[in-house]
Z-matrix of the N, CA and C atoms (Angstrom, degrees):
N
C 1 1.449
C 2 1.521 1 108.54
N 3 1.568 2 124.61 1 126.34
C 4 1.035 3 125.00 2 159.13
C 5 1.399 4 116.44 3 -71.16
N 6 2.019 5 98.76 4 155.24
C 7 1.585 6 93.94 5 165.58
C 8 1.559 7 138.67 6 -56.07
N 9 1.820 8 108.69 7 -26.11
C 10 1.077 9 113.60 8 -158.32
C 11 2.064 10 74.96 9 -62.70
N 12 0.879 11 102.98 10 -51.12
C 13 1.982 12 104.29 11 -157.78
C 14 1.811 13 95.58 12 -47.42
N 15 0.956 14 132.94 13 -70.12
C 16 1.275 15 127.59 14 168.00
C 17 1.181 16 133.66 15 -21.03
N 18 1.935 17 112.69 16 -44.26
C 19 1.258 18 112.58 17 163.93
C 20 1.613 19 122.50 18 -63.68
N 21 1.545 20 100.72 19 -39.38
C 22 1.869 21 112.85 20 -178.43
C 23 2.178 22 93.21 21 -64.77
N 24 0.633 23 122.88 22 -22.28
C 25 1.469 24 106.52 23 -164.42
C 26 1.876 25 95.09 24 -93.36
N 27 1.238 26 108.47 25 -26.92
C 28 1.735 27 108.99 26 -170.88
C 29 1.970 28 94.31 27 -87.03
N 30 1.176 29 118.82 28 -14.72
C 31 1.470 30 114.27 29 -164.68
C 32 1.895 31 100.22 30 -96.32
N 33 1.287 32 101.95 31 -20.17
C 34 1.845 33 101.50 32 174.61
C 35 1.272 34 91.19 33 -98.01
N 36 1.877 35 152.46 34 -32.76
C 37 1.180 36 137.88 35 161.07
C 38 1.324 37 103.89 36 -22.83
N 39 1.903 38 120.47 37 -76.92
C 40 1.362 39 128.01 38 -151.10
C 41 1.357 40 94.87 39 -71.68
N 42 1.114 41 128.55 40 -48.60
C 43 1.907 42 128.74 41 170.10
C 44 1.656 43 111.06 42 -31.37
N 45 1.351 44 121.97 43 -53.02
C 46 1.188 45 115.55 44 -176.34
C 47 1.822 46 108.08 45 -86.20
N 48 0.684 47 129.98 46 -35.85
C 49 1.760 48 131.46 47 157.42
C 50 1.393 49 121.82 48 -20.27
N 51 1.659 50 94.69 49 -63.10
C 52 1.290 51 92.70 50 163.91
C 53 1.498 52 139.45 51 -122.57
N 54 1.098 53 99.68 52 28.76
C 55 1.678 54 106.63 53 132.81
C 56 0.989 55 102.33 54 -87.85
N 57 1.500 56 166.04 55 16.69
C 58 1.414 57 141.88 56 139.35
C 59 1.578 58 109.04 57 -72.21
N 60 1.289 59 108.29 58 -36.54
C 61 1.419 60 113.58 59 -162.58
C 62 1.546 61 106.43 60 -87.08
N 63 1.526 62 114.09 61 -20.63
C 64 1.564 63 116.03 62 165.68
C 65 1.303 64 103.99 63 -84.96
N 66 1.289 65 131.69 64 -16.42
C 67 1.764 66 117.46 65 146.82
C 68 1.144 67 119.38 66 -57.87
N 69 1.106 68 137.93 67 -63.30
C 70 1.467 69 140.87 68 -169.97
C 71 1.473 70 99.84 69 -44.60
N 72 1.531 71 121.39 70 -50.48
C 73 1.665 72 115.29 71 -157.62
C 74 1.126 73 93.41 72 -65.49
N 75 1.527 74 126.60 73 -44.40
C 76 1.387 75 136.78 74 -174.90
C 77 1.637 76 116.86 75 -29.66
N 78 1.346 77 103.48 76 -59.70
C 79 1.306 78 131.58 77 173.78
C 80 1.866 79 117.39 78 -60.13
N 81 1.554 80 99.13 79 -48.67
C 82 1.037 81 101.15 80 169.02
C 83 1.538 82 119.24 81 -65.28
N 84 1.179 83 141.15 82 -34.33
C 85 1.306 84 152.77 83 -155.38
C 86 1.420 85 85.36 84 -104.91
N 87 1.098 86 133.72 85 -45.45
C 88 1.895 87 99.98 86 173.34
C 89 1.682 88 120.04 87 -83.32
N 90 1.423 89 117.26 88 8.86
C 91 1.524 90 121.64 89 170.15
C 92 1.535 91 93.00 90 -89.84
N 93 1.483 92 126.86 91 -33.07
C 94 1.805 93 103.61 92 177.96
C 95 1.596 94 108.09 93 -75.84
N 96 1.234 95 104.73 94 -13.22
C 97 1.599 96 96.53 95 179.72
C 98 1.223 97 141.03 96 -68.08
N 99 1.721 98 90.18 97 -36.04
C 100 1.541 99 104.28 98 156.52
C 101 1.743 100 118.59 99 -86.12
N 102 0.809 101 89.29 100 -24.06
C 103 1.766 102 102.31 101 170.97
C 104 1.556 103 114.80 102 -44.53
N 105 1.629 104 105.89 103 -63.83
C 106 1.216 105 109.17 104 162.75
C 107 1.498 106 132.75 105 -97.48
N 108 1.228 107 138.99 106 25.44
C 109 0.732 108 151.89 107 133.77
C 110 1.731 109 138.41 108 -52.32
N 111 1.715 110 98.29 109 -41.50
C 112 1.725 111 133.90 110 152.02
C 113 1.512 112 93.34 111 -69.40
N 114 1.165 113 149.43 112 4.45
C 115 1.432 114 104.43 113 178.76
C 116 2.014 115 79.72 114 -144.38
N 117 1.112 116 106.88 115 9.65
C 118 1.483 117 95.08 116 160.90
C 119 1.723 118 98.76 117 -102.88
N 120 0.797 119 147.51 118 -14.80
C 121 1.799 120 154.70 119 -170.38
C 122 2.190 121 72.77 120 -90.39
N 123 0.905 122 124.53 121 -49.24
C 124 1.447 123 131.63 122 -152.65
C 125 1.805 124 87.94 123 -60.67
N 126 1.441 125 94.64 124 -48.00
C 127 1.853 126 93.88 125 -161.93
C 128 1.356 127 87.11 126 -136.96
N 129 0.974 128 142.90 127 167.15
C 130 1.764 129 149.79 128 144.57
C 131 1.363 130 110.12 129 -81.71
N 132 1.711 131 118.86 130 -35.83
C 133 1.838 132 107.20 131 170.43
C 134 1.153 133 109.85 132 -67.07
N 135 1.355 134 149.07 133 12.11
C 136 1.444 135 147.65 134 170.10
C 137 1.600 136 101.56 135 -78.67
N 138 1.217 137 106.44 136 -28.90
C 139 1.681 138 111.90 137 -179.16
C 140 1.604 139 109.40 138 -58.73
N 141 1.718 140 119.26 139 -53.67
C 142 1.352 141 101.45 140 -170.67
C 143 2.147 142 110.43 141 -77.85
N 144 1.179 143 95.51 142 24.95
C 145 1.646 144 100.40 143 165.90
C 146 1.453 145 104.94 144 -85.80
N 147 1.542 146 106.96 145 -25.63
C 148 1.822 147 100.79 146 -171.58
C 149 1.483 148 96.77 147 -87.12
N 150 1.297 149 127.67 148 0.83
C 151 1.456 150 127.87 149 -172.30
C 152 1.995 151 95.42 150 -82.17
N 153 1.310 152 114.13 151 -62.04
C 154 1.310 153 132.97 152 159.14
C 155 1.101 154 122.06 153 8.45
N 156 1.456 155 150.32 154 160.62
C 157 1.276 156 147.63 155 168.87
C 158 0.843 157 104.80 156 -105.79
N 159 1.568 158 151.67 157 -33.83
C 160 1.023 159 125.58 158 -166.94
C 161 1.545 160 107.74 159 -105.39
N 162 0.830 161 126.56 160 40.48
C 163 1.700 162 122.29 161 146.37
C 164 1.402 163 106.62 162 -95.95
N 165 1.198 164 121.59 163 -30.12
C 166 1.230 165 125.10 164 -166.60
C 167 1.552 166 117.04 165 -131.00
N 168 1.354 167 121.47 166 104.16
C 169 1.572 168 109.10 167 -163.02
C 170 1.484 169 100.52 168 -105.35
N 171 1.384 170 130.61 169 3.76
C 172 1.387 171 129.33 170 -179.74
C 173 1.687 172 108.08 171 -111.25
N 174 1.393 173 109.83 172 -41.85
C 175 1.279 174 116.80 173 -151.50
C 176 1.280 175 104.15 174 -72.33
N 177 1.571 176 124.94 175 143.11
C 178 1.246 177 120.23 176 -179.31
C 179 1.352 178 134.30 177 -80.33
N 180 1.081 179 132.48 178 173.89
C 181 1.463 180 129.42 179 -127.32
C 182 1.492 181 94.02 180 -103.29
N 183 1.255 182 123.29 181 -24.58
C 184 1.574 183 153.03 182 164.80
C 185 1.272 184 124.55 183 -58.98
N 186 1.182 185 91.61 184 -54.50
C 187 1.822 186 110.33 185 173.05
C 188 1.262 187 109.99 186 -46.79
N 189 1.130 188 96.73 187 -63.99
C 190 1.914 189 111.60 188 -159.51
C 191 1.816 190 95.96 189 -88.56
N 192 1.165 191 124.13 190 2.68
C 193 1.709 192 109.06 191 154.21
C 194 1.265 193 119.18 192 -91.59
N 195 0.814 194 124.73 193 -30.44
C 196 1.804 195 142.98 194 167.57
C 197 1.463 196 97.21 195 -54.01
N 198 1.774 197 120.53 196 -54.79
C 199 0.851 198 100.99 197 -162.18
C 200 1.881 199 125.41 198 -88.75
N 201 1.606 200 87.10 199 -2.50
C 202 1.101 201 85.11 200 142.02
C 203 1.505 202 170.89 201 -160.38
N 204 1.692 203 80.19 202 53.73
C 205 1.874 204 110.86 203 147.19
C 206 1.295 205 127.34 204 -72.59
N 207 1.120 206 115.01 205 -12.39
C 208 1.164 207 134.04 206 167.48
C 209 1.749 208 101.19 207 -75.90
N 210 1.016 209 124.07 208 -59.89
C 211 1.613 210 120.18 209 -175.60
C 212 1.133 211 113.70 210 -74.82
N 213 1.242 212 133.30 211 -31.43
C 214 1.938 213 121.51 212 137.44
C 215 1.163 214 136.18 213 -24.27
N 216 1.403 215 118.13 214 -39.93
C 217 1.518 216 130.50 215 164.04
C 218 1.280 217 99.58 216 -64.46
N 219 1.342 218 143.35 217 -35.96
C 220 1.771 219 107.86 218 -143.64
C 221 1.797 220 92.78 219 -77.98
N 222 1.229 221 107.11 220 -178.11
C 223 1.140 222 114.72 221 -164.35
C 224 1.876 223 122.61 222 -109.93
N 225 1.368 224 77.10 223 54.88
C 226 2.196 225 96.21 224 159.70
C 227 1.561 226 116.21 225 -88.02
N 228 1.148 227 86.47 226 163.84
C 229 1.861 228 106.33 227 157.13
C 230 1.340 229 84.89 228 -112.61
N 231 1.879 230 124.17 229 121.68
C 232 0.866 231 143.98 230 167.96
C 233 1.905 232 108.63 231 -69.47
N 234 1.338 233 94.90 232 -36.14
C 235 1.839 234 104.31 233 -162.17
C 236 1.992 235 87.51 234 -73.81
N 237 1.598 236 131.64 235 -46.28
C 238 0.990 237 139.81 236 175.74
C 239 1.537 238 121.46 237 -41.48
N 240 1.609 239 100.00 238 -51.11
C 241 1.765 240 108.13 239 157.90
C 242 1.328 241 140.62 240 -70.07
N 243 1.596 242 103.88 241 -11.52
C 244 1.634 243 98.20 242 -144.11
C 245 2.111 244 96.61 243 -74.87
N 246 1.265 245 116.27 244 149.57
C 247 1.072 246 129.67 245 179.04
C 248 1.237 247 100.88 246 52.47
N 249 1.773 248 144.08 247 42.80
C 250 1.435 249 116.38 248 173.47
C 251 2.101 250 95.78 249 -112.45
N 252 1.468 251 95.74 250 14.15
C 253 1.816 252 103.30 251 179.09
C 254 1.855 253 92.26 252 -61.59
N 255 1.502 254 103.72 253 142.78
C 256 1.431 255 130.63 254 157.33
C 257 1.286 256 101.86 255 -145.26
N 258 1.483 257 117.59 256 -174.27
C 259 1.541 258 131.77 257 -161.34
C 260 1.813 259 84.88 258 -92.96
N 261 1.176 260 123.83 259 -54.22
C 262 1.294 261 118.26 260 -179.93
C 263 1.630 262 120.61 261 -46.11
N 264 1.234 263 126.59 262 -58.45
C 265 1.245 264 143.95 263 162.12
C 266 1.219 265 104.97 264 -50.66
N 267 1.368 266 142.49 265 -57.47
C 268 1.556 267 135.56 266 171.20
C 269 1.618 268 114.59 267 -38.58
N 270 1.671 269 109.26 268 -64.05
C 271 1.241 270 112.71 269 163.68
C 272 1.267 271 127.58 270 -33.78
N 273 1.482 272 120.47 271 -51.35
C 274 1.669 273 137.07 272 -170.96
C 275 1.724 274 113.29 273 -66.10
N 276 1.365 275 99.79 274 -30.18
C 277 1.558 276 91.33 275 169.36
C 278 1.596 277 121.36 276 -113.97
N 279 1.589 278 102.55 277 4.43
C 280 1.506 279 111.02 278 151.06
C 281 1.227 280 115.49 279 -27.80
N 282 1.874 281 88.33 280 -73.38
C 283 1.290 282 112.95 281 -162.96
C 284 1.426 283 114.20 282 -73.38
N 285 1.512 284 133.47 283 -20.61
C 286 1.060 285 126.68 284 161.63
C 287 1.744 286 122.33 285 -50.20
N 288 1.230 287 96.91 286 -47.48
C 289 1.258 288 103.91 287 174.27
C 290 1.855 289 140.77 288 -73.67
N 291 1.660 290 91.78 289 4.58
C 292 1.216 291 120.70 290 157.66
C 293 2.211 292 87.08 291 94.69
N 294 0.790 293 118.41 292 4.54
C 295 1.899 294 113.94 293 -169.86
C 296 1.588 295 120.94 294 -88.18
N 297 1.254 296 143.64 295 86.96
C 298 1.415 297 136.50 296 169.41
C 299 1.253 298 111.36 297 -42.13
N 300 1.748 299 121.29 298 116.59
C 301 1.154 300 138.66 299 160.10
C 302 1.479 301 130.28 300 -100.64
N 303 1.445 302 129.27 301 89.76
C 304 1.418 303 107.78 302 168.16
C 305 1.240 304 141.28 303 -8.15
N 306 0.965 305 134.93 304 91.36
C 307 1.731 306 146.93 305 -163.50
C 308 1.969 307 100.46 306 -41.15
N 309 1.559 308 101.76 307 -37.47
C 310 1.281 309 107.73 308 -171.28
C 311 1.738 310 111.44 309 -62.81
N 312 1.445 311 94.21 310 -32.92
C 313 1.469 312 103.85 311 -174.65
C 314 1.740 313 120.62 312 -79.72
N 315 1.030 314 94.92 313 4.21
C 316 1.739 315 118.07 314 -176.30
C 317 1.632 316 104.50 315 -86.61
N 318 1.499 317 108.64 316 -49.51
C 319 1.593 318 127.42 317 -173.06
C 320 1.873 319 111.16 318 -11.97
N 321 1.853 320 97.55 319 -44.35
C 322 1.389 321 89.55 320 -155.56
C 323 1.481 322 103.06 321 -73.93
N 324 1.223 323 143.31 322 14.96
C 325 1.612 324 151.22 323 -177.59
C 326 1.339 325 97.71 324 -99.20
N 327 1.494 326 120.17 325 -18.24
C 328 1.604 327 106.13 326 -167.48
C 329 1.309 328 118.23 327 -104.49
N 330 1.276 329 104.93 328 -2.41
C 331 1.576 330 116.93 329 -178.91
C 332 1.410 331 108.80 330 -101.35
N 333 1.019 332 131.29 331 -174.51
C 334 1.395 333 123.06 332 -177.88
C 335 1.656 334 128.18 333 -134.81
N 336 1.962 335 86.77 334 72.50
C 337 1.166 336 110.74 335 159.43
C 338 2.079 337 140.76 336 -29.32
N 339 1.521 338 87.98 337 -43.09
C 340 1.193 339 122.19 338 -165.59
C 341 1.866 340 96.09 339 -87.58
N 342 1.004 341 151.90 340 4.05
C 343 1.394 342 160.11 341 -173.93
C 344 1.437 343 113.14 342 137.07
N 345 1.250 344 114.10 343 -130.50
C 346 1.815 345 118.03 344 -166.46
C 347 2.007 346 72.15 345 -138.03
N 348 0.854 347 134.67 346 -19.60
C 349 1.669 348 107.33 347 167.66
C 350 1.108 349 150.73 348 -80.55
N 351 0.943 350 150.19 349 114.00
C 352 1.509 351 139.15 350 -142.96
C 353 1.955 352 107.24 351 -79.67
N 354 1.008 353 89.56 352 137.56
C 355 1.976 354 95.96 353 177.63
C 356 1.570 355 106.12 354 -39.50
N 357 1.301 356 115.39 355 112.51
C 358 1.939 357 100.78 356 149.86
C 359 1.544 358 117.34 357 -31.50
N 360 1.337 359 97.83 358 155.52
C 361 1.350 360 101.07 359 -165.37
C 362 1.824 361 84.99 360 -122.59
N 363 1.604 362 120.14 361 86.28
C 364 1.686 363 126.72 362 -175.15
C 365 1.391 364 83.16 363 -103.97
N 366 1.441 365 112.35 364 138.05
C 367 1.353 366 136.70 365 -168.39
C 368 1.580 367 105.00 366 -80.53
N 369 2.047 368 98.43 367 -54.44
C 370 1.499 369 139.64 368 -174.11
C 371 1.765 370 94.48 369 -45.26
N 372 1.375 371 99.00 370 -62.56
C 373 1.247 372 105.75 371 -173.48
C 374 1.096 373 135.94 372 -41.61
N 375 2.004 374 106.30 373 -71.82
C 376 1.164 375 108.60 374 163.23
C 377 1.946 376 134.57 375 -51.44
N 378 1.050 377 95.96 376 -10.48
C 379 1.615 378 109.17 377 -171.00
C 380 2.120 379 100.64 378 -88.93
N 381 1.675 380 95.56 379 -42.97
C 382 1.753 381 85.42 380 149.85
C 383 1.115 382 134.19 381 -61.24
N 384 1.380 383 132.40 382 -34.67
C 385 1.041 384 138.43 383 -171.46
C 386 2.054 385 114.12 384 -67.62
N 387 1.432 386 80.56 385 -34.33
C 388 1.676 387 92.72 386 -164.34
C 389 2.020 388 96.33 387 -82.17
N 390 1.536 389 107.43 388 -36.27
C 391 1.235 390 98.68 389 -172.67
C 392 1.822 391 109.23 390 -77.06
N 393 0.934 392 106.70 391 -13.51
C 394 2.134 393 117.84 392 176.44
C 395 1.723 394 81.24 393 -90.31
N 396 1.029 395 163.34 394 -28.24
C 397 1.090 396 123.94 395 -170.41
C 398 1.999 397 87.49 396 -96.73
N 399 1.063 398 134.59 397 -21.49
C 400 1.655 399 133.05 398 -150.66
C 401 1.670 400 94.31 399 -82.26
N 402 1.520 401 108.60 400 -26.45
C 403 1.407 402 105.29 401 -157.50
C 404 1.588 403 102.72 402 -102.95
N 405 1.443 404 93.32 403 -21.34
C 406 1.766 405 103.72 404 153.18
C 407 1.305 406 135.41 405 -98.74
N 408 1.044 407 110.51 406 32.68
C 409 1.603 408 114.97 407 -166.29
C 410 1.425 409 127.17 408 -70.21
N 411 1.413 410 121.95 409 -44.54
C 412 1.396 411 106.76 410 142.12
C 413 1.022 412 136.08 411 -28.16
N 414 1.817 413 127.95 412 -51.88
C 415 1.588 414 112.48 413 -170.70
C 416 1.531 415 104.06 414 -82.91
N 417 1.656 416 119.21 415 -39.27
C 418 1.386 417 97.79 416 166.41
C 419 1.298 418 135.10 417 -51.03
N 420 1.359 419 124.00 418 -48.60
C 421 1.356 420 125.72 419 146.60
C 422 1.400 421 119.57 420 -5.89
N 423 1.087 422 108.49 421 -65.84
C 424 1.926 423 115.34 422 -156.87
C 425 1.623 424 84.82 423 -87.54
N 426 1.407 425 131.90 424 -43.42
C 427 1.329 426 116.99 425 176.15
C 428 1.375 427 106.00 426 -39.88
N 429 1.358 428 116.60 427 -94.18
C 430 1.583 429 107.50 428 -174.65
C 431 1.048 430 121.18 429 -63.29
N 432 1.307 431 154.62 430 40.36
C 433 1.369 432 153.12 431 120.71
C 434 1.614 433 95.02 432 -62.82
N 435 1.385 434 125.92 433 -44.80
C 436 1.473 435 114.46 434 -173.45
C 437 1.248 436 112.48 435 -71.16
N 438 1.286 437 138.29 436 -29.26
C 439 1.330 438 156.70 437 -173.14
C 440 1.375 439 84.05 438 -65.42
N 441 1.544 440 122.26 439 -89.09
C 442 1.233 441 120.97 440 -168.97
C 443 1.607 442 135.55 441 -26.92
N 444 1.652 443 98.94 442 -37.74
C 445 1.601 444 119.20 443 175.52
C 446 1.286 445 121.45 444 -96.44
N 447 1.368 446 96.79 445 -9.53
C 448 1.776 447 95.50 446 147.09
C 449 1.395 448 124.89 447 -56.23
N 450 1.693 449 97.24 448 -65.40
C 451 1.302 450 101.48 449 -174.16
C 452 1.440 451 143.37 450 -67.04
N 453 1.596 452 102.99 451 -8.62
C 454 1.227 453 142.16 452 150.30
C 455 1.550 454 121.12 453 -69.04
N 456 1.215 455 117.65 454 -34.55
C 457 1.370 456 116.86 455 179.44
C 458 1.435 457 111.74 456 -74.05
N 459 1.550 458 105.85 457 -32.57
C 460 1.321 459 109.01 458 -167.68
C 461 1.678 460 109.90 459 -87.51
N 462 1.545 461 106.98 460 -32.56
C 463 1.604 462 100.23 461 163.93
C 464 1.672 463 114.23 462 -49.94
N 465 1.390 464 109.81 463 -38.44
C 466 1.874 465 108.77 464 -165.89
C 467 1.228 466 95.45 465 -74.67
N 468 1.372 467 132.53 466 -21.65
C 469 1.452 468 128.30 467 -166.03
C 470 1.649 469 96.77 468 -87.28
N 471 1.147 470 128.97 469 -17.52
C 472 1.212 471 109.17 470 -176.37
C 473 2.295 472 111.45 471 -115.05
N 474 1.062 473 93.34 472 -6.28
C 475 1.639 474 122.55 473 151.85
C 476 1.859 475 94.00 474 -62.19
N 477 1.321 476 151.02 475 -58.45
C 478 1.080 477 119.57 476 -133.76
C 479 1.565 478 80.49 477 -113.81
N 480 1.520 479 120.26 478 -10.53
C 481 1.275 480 105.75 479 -172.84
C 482 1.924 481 99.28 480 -74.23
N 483 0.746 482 107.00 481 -24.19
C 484 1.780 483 127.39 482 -155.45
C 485 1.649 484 81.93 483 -88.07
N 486 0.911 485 138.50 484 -37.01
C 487 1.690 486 127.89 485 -154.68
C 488 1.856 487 84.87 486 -96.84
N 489 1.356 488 133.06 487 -56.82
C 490 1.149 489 124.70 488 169.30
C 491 1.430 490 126.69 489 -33.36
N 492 1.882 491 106.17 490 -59.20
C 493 1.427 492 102.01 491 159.28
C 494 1.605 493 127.25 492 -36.10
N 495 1.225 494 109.86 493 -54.96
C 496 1.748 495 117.77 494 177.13
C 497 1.155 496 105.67 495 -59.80
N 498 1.897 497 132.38 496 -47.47
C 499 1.311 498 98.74 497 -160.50
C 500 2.395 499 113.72 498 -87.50
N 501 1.700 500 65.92 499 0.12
C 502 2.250 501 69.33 500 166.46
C 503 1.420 502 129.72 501 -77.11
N 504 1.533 503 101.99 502 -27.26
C 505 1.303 504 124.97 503 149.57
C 506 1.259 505 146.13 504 -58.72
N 507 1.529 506 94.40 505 -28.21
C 508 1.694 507 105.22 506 164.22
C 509 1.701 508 114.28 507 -94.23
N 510 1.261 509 98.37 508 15.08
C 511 1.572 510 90.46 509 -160.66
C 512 1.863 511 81.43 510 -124.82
């Protein structure tokens, strides 16, 4: 075996690596999407965090205001929700919304982010909450699908900035 052959077999190694590992972010970047998405439904001031730069160091500055005037429209009582998110309730409109969430990835609703008190546990409440999202389920739906492809858009946006860097470097 020549080296050149050694090098071609170690250069589709690192090729397939990371496309595994640009899966994973993939994956990872649509668990913050719904992540934060649950904790903007959680509060509405969680929204001007998506305004922010540093959640997002690619995505444009445009994008993410649209997107969210767009999440002003859907149709909550924000003052009705604010702080009633738990890991249970996160789960419940997961699943309304047809989406499998890691239970693990829920955690941060169950601790007590929100002060040192733990959420009331209103039965009434949560059961409003779930029937305004059931009877809206389409637009929530397509809301976090957008959430999700944000956060995805903005990982690929900074994937192609990074692959440009490399190929100026190779050149």
């Amino acid at each position: 075996m020549e080296s050149g052959d050694v090098k071609a077999v170690k250069s589709v190694k690192v090729g397939q690596s990371k496309g595994a590992s640009r899966a994973n972010e993939v994956r990872k970047a649509k668990t913050k999407g719904v992540i934060f998405f649950l904790r903007c439904l959680n509060a509405r001031a969680n929204t001007s965090e998506f305004l922010r730069y540093y959640h997002f160091k690619h995505l444009p500055y445009d994008y993410r205001l649209q997107l969210v005037k767009d999440f002003d429209k859907l149709p909550h009582f924000n003052d009705q929700f604010f702080a009633m998110m738990n890991s249970y309730r996160a789960m419940k409109i997961m699943q309304v919304l047809g989406m499998n969430v890691n239970r693990g990835h829920l955690t941060c609703f169950s601790g007590a982010p929100y002060g040192n008190a733990k959420v009331e546990q209103n039965h009434q409440e949560c059961e409003f909450m779930l029937s305004l999202i059931r009877e809206n389920k389409k637009v929530y739906k397509k809301m976090l699908n957008r959430f999700i492809e944000a956060f995805v858009y903005d990982l690929k946006l900074g994937w192609a900035k990074e692959d440009n860097q490399q190929a100026d470097l190779d050149n």
